[in-house]
C-alpha positions as CSV (number, residue, x, y, z in Angstrom):
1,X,0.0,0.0,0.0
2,X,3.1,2.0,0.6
3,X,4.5,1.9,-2.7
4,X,0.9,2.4,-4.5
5,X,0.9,5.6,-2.6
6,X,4.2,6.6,-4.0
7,X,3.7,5.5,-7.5
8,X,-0.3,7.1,-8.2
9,X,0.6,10.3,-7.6
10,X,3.2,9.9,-10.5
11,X,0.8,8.5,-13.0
12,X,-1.4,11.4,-12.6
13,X,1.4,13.9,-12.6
14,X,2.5,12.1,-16.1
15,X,-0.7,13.5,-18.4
16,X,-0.7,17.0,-17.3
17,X,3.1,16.6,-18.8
18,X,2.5,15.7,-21.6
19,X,0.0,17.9,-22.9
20,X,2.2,20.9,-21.5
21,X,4.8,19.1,-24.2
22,X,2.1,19.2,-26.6
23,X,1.0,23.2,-26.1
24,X,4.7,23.8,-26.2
25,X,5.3,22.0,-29.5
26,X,1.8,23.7,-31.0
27,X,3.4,27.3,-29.3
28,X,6.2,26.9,-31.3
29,X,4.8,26.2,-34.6
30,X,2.4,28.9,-34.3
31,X,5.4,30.7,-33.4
32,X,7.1,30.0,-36.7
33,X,4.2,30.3,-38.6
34,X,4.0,34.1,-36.8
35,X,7.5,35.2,-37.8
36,X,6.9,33.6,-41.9
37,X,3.5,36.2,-41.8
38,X,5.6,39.3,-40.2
39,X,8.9,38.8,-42.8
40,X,5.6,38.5,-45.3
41,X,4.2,42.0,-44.1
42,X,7.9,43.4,-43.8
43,X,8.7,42.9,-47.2
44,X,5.2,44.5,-48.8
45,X,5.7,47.2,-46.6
46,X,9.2,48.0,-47.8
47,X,8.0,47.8,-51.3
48,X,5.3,50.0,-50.5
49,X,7.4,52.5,-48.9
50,X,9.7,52.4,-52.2
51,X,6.9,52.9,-54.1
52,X,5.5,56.0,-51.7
53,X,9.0,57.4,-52.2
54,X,9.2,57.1,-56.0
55,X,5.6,58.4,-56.1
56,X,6.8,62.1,-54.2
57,X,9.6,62.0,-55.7
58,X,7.5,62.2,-59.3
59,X,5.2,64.7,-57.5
60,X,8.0,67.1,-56.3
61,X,9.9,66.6,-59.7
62,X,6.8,67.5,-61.4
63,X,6.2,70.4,-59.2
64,X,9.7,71.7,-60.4
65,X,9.2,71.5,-63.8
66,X,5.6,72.6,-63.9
67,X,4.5,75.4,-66.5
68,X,3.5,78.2,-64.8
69,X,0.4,78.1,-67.0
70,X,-2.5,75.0,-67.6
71,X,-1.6,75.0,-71.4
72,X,-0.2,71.6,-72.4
73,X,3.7,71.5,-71.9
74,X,4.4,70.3,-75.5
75,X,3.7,74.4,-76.8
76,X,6.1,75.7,-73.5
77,X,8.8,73.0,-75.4
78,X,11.6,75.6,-76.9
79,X,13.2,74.6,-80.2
80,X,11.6,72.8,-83.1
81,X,9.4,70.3,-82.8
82,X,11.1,66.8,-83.0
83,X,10.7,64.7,-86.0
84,X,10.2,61.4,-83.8
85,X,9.4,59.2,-87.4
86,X,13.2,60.1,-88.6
87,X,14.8,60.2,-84.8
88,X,15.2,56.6,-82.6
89,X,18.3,55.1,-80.9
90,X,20.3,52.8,-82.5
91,X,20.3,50.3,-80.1
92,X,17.4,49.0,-78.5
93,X,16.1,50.8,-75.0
94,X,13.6,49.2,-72.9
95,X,12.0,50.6,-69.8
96,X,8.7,50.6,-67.3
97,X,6.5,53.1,-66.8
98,X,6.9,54.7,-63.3
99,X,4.2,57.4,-63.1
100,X,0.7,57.5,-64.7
101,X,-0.7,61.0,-65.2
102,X,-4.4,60.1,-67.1
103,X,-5.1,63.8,-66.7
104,X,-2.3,65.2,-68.0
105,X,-2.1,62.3,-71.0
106,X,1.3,61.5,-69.8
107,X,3.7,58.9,-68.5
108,X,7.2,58.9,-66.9
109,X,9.6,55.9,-67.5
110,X,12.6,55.0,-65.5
111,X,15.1,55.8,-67.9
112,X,16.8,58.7,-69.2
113,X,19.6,60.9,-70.7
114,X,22.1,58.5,-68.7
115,X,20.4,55.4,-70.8
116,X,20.9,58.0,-74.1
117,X,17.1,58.6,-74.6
118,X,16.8,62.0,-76.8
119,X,13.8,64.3,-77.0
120,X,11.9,62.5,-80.1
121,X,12.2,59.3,-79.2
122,X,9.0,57.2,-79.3
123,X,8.0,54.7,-77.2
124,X,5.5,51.8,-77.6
125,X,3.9,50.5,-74.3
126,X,3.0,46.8,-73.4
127,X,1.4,44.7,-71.0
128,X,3.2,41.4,-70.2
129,X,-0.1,38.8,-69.1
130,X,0.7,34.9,-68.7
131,X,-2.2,32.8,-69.7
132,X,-3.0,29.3,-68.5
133,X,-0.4,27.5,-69.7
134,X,2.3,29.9,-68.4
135,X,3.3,31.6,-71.9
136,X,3.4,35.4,-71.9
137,X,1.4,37.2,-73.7
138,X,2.1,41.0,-74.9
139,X,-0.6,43.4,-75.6
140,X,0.6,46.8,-77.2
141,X,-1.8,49.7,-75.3
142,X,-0.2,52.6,-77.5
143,X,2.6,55.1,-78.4
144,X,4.0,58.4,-77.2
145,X,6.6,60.7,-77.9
146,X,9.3,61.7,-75.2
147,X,8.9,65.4,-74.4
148,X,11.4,66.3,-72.3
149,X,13.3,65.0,-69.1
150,X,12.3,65.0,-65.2
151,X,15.0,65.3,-62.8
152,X,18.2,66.3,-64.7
153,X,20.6,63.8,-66.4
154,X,19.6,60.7,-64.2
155,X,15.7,61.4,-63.9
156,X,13.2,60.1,-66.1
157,X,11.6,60.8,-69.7
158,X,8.1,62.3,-69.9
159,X,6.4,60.9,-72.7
160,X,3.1,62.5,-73.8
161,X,1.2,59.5,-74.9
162,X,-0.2,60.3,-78.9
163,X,-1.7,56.7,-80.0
164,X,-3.9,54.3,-77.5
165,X,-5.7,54.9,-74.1
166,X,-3.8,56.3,-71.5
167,X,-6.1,55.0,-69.0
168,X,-5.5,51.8,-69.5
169,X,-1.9,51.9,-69.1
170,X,-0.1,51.2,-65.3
171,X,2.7,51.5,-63.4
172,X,5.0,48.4,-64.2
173,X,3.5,48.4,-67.9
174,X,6.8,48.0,-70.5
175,X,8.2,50.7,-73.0
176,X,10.3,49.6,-75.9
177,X,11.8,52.4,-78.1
178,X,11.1,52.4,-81.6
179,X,14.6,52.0,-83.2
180,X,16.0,54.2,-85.9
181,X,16.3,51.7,-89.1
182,X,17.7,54.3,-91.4
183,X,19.3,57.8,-92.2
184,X,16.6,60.2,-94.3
185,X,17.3,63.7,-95.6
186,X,15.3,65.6,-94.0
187,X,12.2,67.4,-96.7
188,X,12.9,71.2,-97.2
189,X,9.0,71.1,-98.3
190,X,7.7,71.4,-95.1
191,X,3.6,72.4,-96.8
192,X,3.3,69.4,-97.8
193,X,-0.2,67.7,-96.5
194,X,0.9,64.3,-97.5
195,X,4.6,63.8,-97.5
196,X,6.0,60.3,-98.7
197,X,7.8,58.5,-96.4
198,X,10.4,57.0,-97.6
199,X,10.4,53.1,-97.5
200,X,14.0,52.1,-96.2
201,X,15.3,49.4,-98.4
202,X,15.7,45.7,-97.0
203,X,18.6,44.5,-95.8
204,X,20.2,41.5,-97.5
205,X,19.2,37.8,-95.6
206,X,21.1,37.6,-92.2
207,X,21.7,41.2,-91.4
208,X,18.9,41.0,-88.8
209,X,19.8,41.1,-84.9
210,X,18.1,40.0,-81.7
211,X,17.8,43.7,-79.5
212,X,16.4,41.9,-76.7
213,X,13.5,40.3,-74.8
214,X,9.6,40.9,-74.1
215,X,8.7,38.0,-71.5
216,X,9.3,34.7,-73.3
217,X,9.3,36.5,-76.8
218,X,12.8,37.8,-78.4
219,X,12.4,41.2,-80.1
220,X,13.7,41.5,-83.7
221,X,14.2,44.7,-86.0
222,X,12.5,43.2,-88.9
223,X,9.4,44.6,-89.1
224,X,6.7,44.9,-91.8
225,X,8.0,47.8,-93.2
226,X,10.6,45.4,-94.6
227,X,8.6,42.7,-95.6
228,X,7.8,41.0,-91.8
229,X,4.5,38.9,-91.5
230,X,2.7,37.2,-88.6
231,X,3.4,33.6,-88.0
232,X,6.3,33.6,-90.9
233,X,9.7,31.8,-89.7
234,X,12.6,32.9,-88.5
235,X,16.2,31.0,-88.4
236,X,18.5,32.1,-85.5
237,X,22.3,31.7,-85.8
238,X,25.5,32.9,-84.0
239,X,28.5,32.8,-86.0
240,X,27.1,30.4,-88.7
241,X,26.2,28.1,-86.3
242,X,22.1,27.5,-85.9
243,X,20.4,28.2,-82.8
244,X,16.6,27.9,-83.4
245,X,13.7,28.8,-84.9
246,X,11.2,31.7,-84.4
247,X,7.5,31.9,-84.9
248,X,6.6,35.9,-85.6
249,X,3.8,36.2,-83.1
250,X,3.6,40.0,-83.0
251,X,4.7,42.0,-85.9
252,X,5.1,45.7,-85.8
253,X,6.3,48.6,-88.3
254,X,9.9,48.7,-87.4
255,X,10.0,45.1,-85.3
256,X,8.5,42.1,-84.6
257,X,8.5,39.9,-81.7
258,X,9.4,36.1,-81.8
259,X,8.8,32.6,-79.7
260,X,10.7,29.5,-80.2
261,X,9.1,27.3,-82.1
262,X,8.5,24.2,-80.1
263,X,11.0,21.2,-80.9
264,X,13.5,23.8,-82.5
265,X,16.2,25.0,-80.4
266,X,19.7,23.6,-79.9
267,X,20.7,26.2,-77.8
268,X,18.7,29.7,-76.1
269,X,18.8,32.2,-78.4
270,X,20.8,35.4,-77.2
271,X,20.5,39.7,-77.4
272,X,22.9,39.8,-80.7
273,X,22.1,36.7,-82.7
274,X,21.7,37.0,-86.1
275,X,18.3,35.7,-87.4
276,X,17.5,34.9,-91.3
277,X,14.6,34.5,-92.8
278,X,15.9,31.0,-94.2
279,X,18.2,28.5,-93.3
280,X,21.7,29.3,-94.3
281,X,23.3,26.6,-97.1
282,X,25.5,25.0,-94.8
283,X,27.7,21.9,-94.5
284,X,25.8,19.1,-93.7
285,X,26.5,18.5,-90.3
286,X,24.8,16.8,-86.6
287,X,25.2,14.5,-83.9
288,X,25.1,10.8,-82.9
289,X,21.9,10.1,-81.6
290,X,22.0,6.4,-80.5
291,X,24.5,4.1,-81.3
292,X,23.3,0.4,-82.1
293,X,26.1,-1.8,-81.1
294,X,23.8,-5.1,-81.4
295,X,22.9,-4.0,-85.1
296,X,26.2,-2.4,-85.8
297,X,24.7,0.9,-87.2
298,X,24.4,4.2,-85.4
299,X,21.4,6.8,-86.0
300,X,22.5,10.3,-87.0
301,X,20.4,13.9,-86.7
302,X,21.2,14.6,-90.2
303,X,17.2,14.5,-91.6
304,X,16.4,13.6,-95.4
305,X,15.0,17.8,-95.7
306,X,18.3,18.5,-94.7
307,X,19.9,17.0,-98.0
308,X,21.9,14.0,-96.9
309,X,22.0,11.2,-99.3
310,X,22.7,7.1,-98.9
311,X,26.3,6.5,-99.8
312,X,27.4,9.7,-98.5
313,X,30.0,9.3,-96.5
314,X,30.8,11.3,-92.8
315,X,33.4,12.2,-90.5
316,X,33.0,11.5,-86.7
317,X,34.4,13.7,-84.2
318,X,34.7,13.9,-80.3
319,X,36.3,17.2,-78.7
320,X,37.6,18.2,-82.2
321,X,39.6,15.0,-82.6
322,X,39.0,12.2,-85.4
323,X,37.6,9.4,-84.5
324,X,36.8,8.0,-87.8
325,X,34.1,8.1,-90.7
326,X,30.9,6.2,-91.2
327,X,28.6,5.8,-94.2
328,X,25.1,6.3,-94.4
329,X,22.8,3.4,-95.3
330,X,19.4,4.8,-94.7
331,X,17.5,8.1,-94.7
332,X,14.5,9.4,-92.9
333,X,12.3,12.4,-91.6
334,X,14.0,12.1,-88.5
335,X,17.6,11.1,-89.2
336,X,19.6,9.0,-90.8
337,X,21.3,5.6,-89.9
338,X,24.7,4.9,-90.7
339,X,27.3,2.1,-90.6
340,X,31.3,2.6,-89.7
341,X,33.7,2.6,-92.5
342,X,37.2,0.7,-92.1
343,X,38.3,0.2,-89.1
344,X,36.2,1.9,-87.2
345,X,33.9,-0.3,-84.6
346,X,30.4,0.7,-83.8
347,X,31.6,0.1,-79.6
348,X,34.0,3.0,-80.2
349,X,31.2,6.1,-81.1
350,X,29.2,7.4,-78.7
351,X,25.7,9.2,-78.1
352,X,26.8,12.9,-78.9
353,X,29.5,12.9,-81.1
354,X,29.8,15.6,-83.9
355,X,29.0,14.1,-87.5
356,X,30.1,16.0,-90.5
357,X,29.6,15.1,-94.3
358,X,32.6,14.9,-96.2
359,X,33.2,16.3,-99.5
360,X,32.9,13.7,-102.9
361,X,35.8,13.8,-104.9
Protein backbone atom coordinates (compact mmCIF):
# COMPACT_ATOMS: atom_id res chain seq x y z
CA UNK A 1 0.00 0.00 0.00
CA UNK A 2 3.15 1.96 0.63
CA UNK A 3 4.45 1.91 -2.73
CA UNK A 4 0.86 2.44 -4.54
CA UNK A 5 0.88 5.60 -2.58
CA UNK A 6 4.19 6.56 -3.99
CA UNK A 7 3.73 5.49 -7.45
CA UNK A 8 -0.28 7.08 -8.20
CA UNK A 9 0.59 10.25 -7.62
CA UNK A 10 3.18 9.92 -10.49
CA UNK A 11 0.85 8.53 -12.96
CA UNK A 12 -1.44 11.37 -12.61
CA UNK A 13 1.39 13.86 -12.58
CA UNK A 14 2.46 12.08 -16.11
CA UNK A 15 -0.70 13.46 -18.42
CA UNK A 16 -0.68 16.97 -17.32
CA UNK A 17 3.09 16.61 -18.76
CA UNK A 18 2.46 15.65 -21.59
CA UNK A 19 -0.03 17.86 -22.95
CA UNK A 20 2.23 20.86 -21.50
CA UNK A 21 4.84 19.10 -24.15
CA UNK A 22 2.15 19.16 -26.56
CA UNK A 23 1.01 23.25 -26.05
CA UNK A 24 4.73 23.77 -26.19
CA UNK A 25 5.28 21.98 -29.54
CA UNK A 26 1.85 23.73 -30.96
CA UNK A 27 3.39 27.33 -29.29
CA UNK A 28 6.23 26.87 -31.33
CA UNK A 29 4.84 26.24 -34.55
CA UNK A 30 2.37 28.86 -34.34
CA UNK A 31 5.41 30.75 -33.40
CA UNK A 32 7.14 29.97 -36.71
CA UNK A 33 4.24 30.32 -38.57
CA UNK A 34 3.97 34.13 -36.79
CA UNK A 35 7.49 35.19 -37.77
CA UNK A 36 6.95 33.57 -41.86
CA UNK A 37 3.45 36.17 -41.78
CA UNK A 38 5.62 39.35 -40.24
CA UNK A 39 8.92 38.76 -42.85
CA UNK A 40 5.61 38.52 -45.30
CA UNK A 41 4.17 41.97 -44.08
CA UNK A 42 7.88 43.41 -43.75
CA UNK A 43 8.68 42.86 -47.17
CA UNK A 44 5.21 44.51 -48.81
CA UNK A 45 5.70 47.20 -46.61
CA UNK A 46 9.21 47.97 -47.85
CA UNK A 47 7.95 47.76 -51.35
CA UNK A 48 5.29 49.98 -50.51
CA UNK A 49 7.37 52.52 -48.89
CA UNK A 50 9.66 52.38 -52.15
CA UNK A 51 6.91 52.89 -54.13
CA UNK A 52 5.52 56.01 -51.65
CA UNK A 53 9.04 57.41 -52.20
CA UNK A 54 9.19 57.10 -55.99
CA UNK A 55 5.58 58.45 -56.11
CA UNK A 56 6.80 62.08 -54.24
CA UNK A 57 9.63 62.02 -55.71
CA UNK A 58 7.52 62.23 -59.31
CA UNK A 59 5.19 64.73 -57.55
CA UNK A 60 8.01 67.05 -56.30
CA UNK A 61 9.89 66.60 -59.72
CA UNK A 62 6.78 67.52 -61.38
CA UNK A 63 6.18 70.37 -59.19
CA UNK A 64 9.66 71.74 -60.40
CA UNK A 65 9.16 71.49 -63.76
CA UNK A 66 5.57 72.58 -63.88
CA UNK A 67 4.55 75.37 -66.46
CA UNK A 68 3.48 78.16 -64.83
CA UNK A 69 0.43 78.13 -67.02
CA UNK A 70 -2.45 75.02 -67.62
CA UNK A 71 -1.58 75.01 -71.44
CA UNK A 72 -0.21 71.59 -72.36
CA UNK A 73 3.70 71.54 -71.93
CA UNK A 74 4.38 70.31 -75.54
CA UNK A 75 3.67 74.44 -76.81
CA UNK A 76 6.10 75.65 -73.52
CA UNK A 77 8.77 72.98 -75.36
CA UNK A 78 11.62 75.59 -76.90
CA UNK A 79 13.22 74.62 -80.17
CA UNK A 80 11.60 72.79 -83.10
CA UNK A 81 9.45 70.28 -82.84
CA UNK A 82 11.10 66.83 -82.97
CA UNK A 83 10.73 64.72 -85.99
CA UNK A 84 10.19 61.35 -83.83
CA UNK A 85 9.35 59.19 -87.38
CA UNK A 86 13.17 60.14 -88.59
CA UNK A 87 14.76 60.16 -84.75
CA UNK A 88 15.22 56.59 -82.58
CA UNK A 89 18.29 55.09 -80.91
CA UNK A 90 20.28 52.79 -82.49
CA UNK A 91 20.29 50.25 -80.10
CA UNK A 92 17.39 48.97 -78.54
CA UNK A 93 16.06 50.78 -74.97
CA UNK A 94 13.60 49.25 -72.89
CA UNK A 95 11.95 50.56 -69.80
CA UNK A 96 8.74 50.58 -67.28
CA UNK A 97 6.54 53.13 -66.78
CA UNK A 98 6.94 54.66 -63.27
CA UNK A 99 4.19 57.39 -63.11
CA UNK A 100 0.72 57.54 -64.71
CA UNK A 101 -0.68 61.00 -65.20
CA UNK A 102 -4.36 60.11 -67.10
CA UNK A 103 -5.06 63.79 -66.72
CA UNK A 104 -2.32 65.22 -68.01
CA UNK A 105 -2.06 62.33 -70.99
CA UNK A 106 1.28 61.48 -69.81
CA UNK A 107 3.66 58.88 -68.52
CA UNK A 108 7.15 58.88 -66.87
CA UNK A 109 9.57 55.92 -67.55
CA UNK A 110 12.58 54.95 -65.49
CA UNK A 111 15.15 55.83 -67.92
CA UNK A 112 16.77 58.71 -69.21
CA UNK A 113 19.56 60.92 -70.69
CA UNK A 114 22.10 58.48 -68.65
CA UNK A 115 20.43 55.35 -70.77
CA UNK A 116 20.93 58.00 -74.06
CA UNK A 117 17.13 58.56 -74.60
CA UNK A 118 16.83 62.03 -76.83
CA UNK A 119 13.77 64.28 -77.01
CA UNK A 120 11.90 62.45 -80.09
CA UNK A 121 12.17 59.32 -79.18
CA UNK A 122 8.99 57.22 -79.28
CA UNK A 123 8.00 54.67 -77.18
CA UNK A 124 5.55 51.77 -77.64
CA UNK A 125 3.95 50.48 -74.27
CA UNK A 126 3.04 46.82 -73.42
CA UNK A 127 1.42 44.67 -71.03
CA UNK A 128 3.19 41.42 -70.19
CA UNK A 129 -0.05 38.76 -69.10
CA UNK A 130 0.72 34.93 -68.71
CA UNK A 131 -2.24 32.79 -69.70
CA UNK A 132 -3.05 29.33 -68.51
CA UNK A 133 -0.37 27.46 -69.67
CA UNK A 134 2.30 29.89 -68.36
CA UNK A 135 3.29 31.56 -71.92
CA UNK A 136 3.37 35.37 -71.92
CA UNK A 137 1.44 37.23 -73.72
CA UNK A 138 2.11 40.99 -74.93
CA UNK A 139 -0.60 43.39 -75.62
CA UNK A 140 0.56 46.85 -77.23
CA UNK A 141 -1.80 49.68 -75.34
CA UNK A 142 -0.16 52.60 -77.45
CA UNK A 143 2.65 55.05 -78.40
CA UNK A 144 3.99 58.38 -77.17
CA UNK A 145 6.63 60.66 -77.86
CA UNK A 146 9.32 61.74 -75.22
CA UNK A 147 8.88 65.44 -74.45
CA UNK A 148 11.44 66.32 -72.33
CA UNK A 149 13.27 65.04 -69.13
CA UNK A 150 12.29 64.98 -65.18
CA UNK A 151 15.04 65.25 -62.78
CA UNK A 152 18.16 66.33 -64.68
CA UNK A 153 20.56 63.78 -66.41
CA UNK A 154 19.62 60.68 -64.19
CA UNK A 155 15.72 61.37 -63.91
CA UNK A 156 13.20 60.08 -66.07
CA UNK A 157 11.61 60.85 -69.66
CA UNK A 158 8.09 62.30 -69.92
CA UNK A 159 6.39 60.86 -72.72
CA UNK A 160 3.09 62.50 -73.82
CA UNK A 161 1.20 59.48 -74.93
CA UNK A 162 -0.15 60.29 -78.90
CA UNK A 163 -1.73 56.74 -80.01
CA UNK A 164 -3.85 54.31 -77.52
CA UNK A 165 -5.71 54.94 -74.09
CA UNK A 166 -3.79 56.33 -71.47
CA UNK A 167 -6.12 54.99 -69.03
CA UNK A 168 -5.50 51.83 -69.49
CA UNK A 169 -1.87 51.85 -69.14
CA UNK A 170 -0.13 51.25 -65.33
CA UNK A 171 2.75 51.47 -63.37
CA UNK A 172 4.97 48.41 -64.20
CA UNK A 173 3.53 48.38 -67.85
CA UNK A 174 6.82 47.98 -70.55
CA UNK A 175 8.17 50.66 -72.97
CA UNK A 176 10.32 49.56 -75.91
CA UNK A 177 11.83 52.43 -78.11
CA UNK A 178 11.06 52.41 -81.55
CA UNK A 179 14.60 51.95 -83.21
CA UNK A 180 16.02 54.23 -85.85
CA UNK A 181 16.31 51.72 -89.14
CA UNK A 182 17.73 54.34 -91.44
CA UNK A 183 19.29 57.81 -92.21
CA UNK A 184 16.60 60.23 -94.26
CA UNK A 185 17.33 63.70 -95.59
CA UNK A 186 15.28 65.60 -94.00
CA UNK A 187 12.24 67.41 -96.72
CA UNK A 188 12.91 71.17 -97.19
CA UNK A 189 9.03 71.05 -98.29
CA UNK A 190 7.66 71.36 -95.15
CA UNK A 191 3.64 72.42 -96.78
CA UNK A 192 3.29 69.44 -97.83
CA UNK A 193 -0.17 67.66 -96.52
CA UNK A 194 0.86 64.28 -97.55
CA UNK A 195 4.63 63.81 -97.45
CA UNK A 196 6.03 60.27 -98.66
CA UNK A 197 7.76 58.47 -96.45
CA UNK A 198 10.44 57.05 -97.61
CA UNK A 199 10.42 53.09 -97.50
CA UNK A 200 14.04 52.09 -96.21
CA UNK A 201 15.27 49.45 -98.43
CA UNK A 202 15.68 45.65 -97.01
CA UNK A 203 18.58 44.50 -95.84
CA UNK A 204 20.16 41.46 -97.52
CA UNK A 205 19.23 37.81 -95.61
CA UNK A 206 21.06 37.57 -92.19
CA UNK A 207 21.70 41.22 -91.45
CA UNK A 208 18.87 41.01 -88.81
CA UNK A 209 19.83 41.07 -84.89
CA UNK A 210 18.12 40.00 -81.71
CA UNK A 211 17.82 43.68 -79.53
CA UNK A 212 16.40 41.94 -76.67
CA UNK A 213 13.54 40.33 -74.81
CA UNK A 214 9.59 40.87 -74.10
CA UNK A 215 8.71 38.00 -71.54
CA UNK A 216 9.28 34.74 -73.28
CA UNK A 217 9.30 36.47 -76.83
CA UNK A 218 12.78 37.75 -78.44
CA UNK A 219 12.44 41.22 -80.06
CA UNK A 220 13.69 41.51 -83.70
CA UNK A 221 14.17 44.72 -85.97
CA UNK A 222 12.53 43.21 -88.92
CA UNK A 223 9.44 44.62 -89.15
CA UNK A 224 6.68 44.93 -91.77
CA UNK A 225 7.98 47.79 -93.18
CA UNK A 226 10.63 45.42 -94.55
CA UNK A 227 8.62 42.69 -95.61
CA UNK A 228 7.83 40.96 -91.78
CA UNK A 229 4.52 38.87 -91.48
CA UNK A 230 2.68 37.16 -88.58
CA UNK A 231 3.39 33.61 -87.97
CA UNK A 232 6.29 33.64 -90.87
CA UNK A 233 9.69 31.77 -89.66
CA UNK A 234 12.56 32.87 -88.47
CA UNK A 235 16.25 30.96 -88.38
CA UNK A 236 18.51 32.12 -85.51
CA UNK A 237 22.34 31.65 -85.79
CA UNK A 238 25.54 32.87 -83.98
CA UNK A 239 28.49 32.75 -86.00
CA UNK A 240 27.06 30.40 -88.66
CA UNK A 241 26.24 28.08 -86.26
CA UNK A 242 22.11 27.52 -85.92
CA UNK A 243 20.42 28.23 -82.80
CA UNK A 244 16.63 27.93 -83.43
CA UNK A 245 13.72 28.79 -84.94
CA UNK A 246 11.23 31.71 -84.43
CA UNK A 247 7.50 31.95 -84.90
CA UNK A 248 6.58 35.95 -85.64
CA UNK A 249 3.83 36.25 -83.11
CA UNK A 250 3.59 39.95 -83.04
CA UNK A 251 4.67 42.05 -85.93
CA UNK A 252 5.07 45.74 -85.84
CA UNK A 253 6.34 48.55 -88.27
CA UNK A 254 9.86 48.69 -87.39
CA UNK A 255 10.03 45.14 -85.29
CA UNK A 256 8.51 42.14 -84.65
CA UNK A 257 8.49 39.92 -81.75
CA UNK A 258 9.38 36.09 -81.84
CA UNK A 259 8.79 32.56 -79.72
CA UNK A 260 10.65 29.46 -80.21
CA UNK A 261 9.07 27.28 -82.12
CA UNK A 262 8.49 24.19 -80.10
CA UNK A 263 11.05 21.21 -80.85
CA UNK A 264 13.53 23.83 -82.49
CA UNK A 265 16.19 24.99 -80.40
CA UNK A 266 19.69 23.59 -79.90
CA UNK A 267 20.74 26.23 -77.81
CA UNK A 268 18.67 29.68 -76.10
CA UNK A 269 18.79 32.16 -78.43
CA UNK A 270 20.83 35.44 -77.16
CA UNK A 271 20.51 39.72 -77.44
CA UNK A 272 22.88 39.77 -80.68
CA UNK A 273 22.10 36.72 -82.71
CA UNK A 274 21.68 36.99 -86.07
CA UNK A 275 18.33 35.73 -87.44
CA UNK A 276 17.54 34.85 -91.33
CA UNK A 277 14.62 34.53 -92.75
CA UNK A 278 15.90 31.02 -94.25
CA UNK A 279 18.17 28.52 -93.35
CA UNK A 280 21.69 29.33 -94.26
CA UNK A 281 23.29 26.63 -97.05
CA UNK A 282 25.47 25.02 -94.80
CA UNK A 283 27.68 21.87 -94.51
CA UNK A 284 25.77 19.14 -93.71
CA UNK A 285 26.48 18.50 -90.34
CA UNK A 286 24.79 16.83 -86.56
CA UNK A 287 25.24 14.48 -83.86
CA UNK A 288 25.12 10.78 -82.90
CA UNK A 289 21.88 10.10 -81.65
CA UNK A 290 21.98 6.43 -80.47
CA UNK A 291 24.45 4.14 -81.31
CA UNK A 292 23.31 0.37 -82.10
CA UNK A 293 26.15 -1.77 -81.05
CA UNK A 294 23.83 -5.10 -81.42
CA UNK A 295 22.85 -4.05 -85.10
CA UNK A 296 26.17 -2.41 -85.81
CA UNK A 297 24.65 0.88 -87.17
CA UNK A 298 24.40 4.24 -85.38
CA UNK A 299 21.44 6.80 -86.01
CA UNK A 300 22.54 10.29 -87.03
CA UNK A 301 20.36 13.87 -86.74
CA UNK A 302 21.18 14.56 -90.19
CA UNK A 303 17.24 14.55 -91.60
CA UNK A 304 16.35 13.60 -95.37
CA UNK A 305 15.05 17.76 -95.74
CA UNK A 306 18.32 18.53 -94.73
CA UNK A 307 19.89 16.96 -98.03
CA UNK A 308 21.94 13.99 -96.87
CA UNK A 309 22.03 11.15 -99.29
CA UNK A 310 22.65 7.07 -98.92
CA UNK A 311 26.33 6.51 -99.76
CA UNK A 312 27.42 9.72 -98.46
CA UNK A 313 30.01 9.25 -96.47
CA UNK A 314 30.76 11.31 -92.76
CA UNK A 315 33.43 12.24 -90.46
CA UNK A 316 32.95 11.50 -86.65
CA UNK A 317 34.41 13.73 -84.23
CA UNK A 318 34.66 13.93 -80.25
CA UNK A 319 36.34 17.16 -78.73
CA UNK A 320 37.63 18.17 -82.24
CA UNK A 321 39.63 15.00 -82.60
CA UNK A 322 39.00 12.18 -85.36
CA UNK A 323 37.58 9.40 -84.54
CA UNK A 324 36.80 8.00 -87.81
CA UNK A 325 34.09 8.12 -90.66
CA UNK A 326 30.87 6.22 -91.24
CA UNK A 327 28.62 5.83 -94.21
CA UNK A 328 25.06 6.32 -94.42
CA UNK A 329 22.82 3.40 -95.34
CA UNK A 330 19.36 4.85 -94.69
CA UNK A 331 17.53 8.12 -94.72
CA UNK A 332 14.51 9.41 -92.91
CA UNK A 333 12.30 12.42 -91.59
CA UNK A 334 13.96 12.09 -88.48
CA UNK A 335 17.64 11.08 -89.24
CA UNK A 336 19.62 9.03 -90.78
CA UNK A 337 21.26 5.60 -89.87
CA UNK A 338 24.67 4.93 -90.74
CA UNK A 339 27.27 2.08 -90.62
CA UNK A 340 31.31 2.64 -89.66
CA UNK A 341 33.73 2.62 -92.50
CA UNK A 342 37.18 0.70 -92.12
CA UNK A 343 38.26 0.23 -89.05
CA UNK A 344 36.23 1.89 -87.17
CA UNK A 345 33.91 -0.29 -84.60
CA UNK A 346 30.39 0.66 -83.85
CA UNK A 347 31.58 0.15 -79.62
CA UNK A 348 34.02 3.01 -80.24
CA UNK A 349 31.18 6.09 -81.10
CA UNK A 350 29.24 7.38 -78.70
CA UNK A 351 25.69 9.17 -78.06
CA UNK A 352 26.79 12.86 -78.92
CA UNK A 353 29.46 12.88 -81.10
CA UNK A 354 29.76 15.60 -83.85
CA UNK A 355 29.00 14.13 -87.50
CA UNK A 356 30.10 15.96 -90.51
CA UNK A 357 29.64 15.08 -94.31
CA UNK A 358 32.64 14.89 -96.18
CA UNK A 359 33.22 16.30 -99.53
CA UNK A 360 32.85 13.68 -102.89
CA UNK A 361 35.80 13.84 -104.95
Amino acid sequence: MFWMALIVPLLLQAPPQDDLRKELDQLKKQNLELQERLSLLEQTALENAQTIQRLRQMVKLLENNAPPSTEPAPSKTPGPSPKPDLNGPVKPIRAKLVFVNAKENFIALNVGKKEKVEVGYKFEVYRETYENGGESRLTRLGLGTVEKFLGGEEGMAKVVITEGSIAEMKVDDLAVAIRKIADHAPSKEEGKAEPKPEVPEAPKDGVYTIQGRLGAGFIVNYGTALGARQTALMYVYKDGKFKAKLRLDKVEKQHSVGNVVDGSMEMPPEQGDQVYVKELNKTLAGRVALSDDKNGKLAVDIRQRDGIKIGMHCEVRRLGQKIGTVMITEVANWGSWAKPDGDLRIDQIQKGDFVEVIEEK
